[in-house]
Each structure stands twice: as C-alpha cells, then as structure tokens.
C-alpha positions in Angstrom: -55.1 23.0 -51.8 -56.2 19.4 -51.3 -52.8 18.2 -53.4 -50.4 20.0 -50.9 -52.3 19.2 -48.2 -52.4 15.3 -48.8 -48.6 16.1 -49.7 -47.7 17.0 -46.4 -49.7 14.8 -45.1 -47.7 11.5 -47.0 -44.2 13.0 -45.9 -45.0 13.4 -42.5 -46.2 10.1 -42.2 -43.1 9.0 -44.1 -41.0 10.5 -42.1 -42.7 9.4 -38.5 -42.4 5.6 -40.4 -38.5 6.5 -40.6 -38.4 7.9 -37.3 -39.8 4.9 -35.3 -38.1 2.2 -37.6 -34.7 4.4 -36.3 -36.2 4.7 -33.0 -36.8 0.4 -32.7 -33.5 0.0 -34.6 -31.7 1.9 -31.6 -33.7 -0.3 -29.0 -32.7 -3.3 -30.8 -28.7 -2.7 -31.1 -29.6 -1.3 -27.2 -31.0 -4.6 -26.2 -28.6 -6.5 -28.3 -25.0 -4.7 -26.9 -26.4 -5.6 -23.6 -27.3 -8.9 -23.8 -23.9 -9.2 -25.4 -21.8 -7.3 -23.1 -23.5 -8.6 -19.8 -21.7 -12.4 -20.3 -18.6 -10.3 -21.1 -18.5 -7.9 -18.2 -19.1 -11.3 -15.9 -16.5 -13.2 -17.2 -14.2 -9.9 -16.8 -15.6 -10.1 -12.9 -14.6 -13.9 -12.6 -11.4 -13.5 -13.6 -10.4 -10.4 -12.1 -11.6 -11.8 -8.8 -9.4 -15.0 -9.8 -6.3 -12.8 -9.5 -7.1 -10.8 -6.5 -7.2 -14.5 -5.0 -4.2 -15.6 -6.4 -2.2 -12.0 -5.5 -3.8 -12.8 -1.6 -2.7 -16.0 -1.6 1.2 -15.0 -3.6 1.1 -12.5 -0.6 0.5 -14.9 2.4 3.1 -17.5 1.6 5.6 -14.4 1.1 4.5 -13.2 5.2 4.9 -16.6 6.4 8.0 -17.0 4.9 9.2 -13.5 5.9 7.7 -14.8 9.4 9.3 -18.0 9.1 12.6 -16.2 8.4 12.5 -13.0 11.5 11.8 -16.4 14.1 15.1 -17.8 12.5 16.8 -15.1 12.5 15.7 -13.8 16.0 17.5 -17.3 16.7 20.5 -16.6 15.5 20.7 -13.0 17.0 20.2 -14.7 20.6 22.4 -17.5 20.3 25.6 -15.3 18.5 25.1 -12.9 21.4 25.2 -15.4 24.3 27.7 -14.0 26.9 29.4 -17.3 27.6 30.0 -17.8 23.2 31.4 -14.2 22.9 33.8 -14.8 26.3 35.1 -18.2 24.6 35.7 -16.7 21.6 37.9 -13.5 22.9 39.6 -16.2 25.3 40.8 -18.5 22.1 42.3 -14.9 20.2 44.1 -14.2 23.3 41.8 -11.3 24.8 40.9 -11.2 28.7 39.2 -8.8 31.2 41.1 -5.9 31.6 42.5 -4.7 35.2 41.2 -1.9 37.0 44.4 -0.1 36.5 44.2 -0.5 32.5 40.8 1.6 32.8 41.7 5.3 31.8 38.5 7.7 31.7 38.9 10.4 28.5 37.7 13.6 29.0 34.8 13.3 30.9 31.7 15.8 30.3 31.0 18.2 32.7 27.8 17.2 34.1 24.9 19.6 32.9 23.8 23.0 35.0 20.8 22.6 36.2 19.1 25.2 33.6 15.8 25.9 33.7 14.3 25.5 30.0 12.6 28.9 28.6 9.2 27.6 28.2 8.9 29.3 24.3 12.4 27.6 23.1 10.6 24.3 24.5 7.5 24.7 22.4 9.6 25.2 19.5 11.3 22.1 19.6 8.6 20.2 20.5 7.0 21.7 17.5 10.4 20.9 15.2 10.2 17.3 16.5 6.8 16.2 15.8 7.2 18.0 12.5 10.0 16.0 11.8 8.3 12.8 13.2 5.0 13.9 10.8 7.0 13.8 7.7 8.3 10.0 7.6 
C-alpha cells in the first residue's frame, strides 16, 4: 500500500509542477503581449488623432472657402439685380414701361367666401403638414 500510495503521491506533485509552470507560462505571454501591445495601441492613438486633426483642418479651409464664395456670390446677386442695371439693359434691346392701356387683367379669381373652417378638417391638415415637415 506504501508503493501506490507514494505513486500518487509523485504524480500529483508532477502534475501540480506542470500545472504552475503552465500557469507562470500564461502570466509571462500575459505580461509579455501587454507590454508589447501597449507601445502599439499608443502609436495607433497618435496617429489616429493625427488624422482627426488633419480631416478638422481639410474641413475648415473647405467652410471658409464655401464662406468666401456665398459673400461673393451674395455680391453678385445684389449687383445683377440693381433696378437701374436691369432698366438699362431692357432700354438698350428696345423694351420700355408699358402704358396703362397695354395692362389687360386675365381672369381674375373670385375673391374667397368668407368660410368658416370646420375645426376637425383643420386639425387634420395641421396634422398632414407637420407630418410632412417631420419627414425631411
């Protein structure tokens, strides 16, 4: 009895000896992947944080550009819609005010009755409206 005994004994102790060299060897490649990946992930940080500067910045030239260009073209709009330009210009292709007698009025709408809304068909097109308003 002595023989088995001592027998289990040995390969329990063998196999707690394997199980704590498997045990450290899984702290060391822990240890190790971490030390290795930290530098890694921070370089991945640095650079990533580059390109978010450099998209910012891409994206601020392009608004004051796009702002540069709405002032100019706000110029423009006001200067081609002076009165006195658009008056010179019909006056050099021959066009002139027309006489009161060259005014004819087409069809003319009757004006609206004075209809007093039913307050449910109101509701629904206010409803309808900011429905459609809510889908944009």
């Amino acid at each position: 009895m002595t023989v088995r005994g001592s027998k289990n004994s040995l390969s329990k102790g063998i196999f707690s000896t394997v199980a704590g060299n498997v045990r450290i060897l899984a702290i060391i490649v822990a240890v190790l992947g971490t030390v290795m990946a930290l530098p890694l992930f921070i370089v991945w940080k640095q650079v990533f944080v580059t390109e978010c500067a450099l998209r910012t910045q891409a994206l601020s030239d392009s608004c004051a550009a796009a702002r540069g260009e709405i002032i100019r073209l706000q110029y423009a709009v006001e200067t081609l819609s002076r009165t006195e330009r658009i008056e010179t210009i019909a006056r050099e292709r021959g066009l002139q005010y027309p006489a009161a007698s060259h005014i004819v009025f087409v069809n003319q709408a009757p004006p609206p009755k004075n209809k007093e809304p039913n307050n449910v068909e109101a509701f629904l097109v206010l409803v309808r409206r900011s429905l459609a308003h809510s889908r944009g």
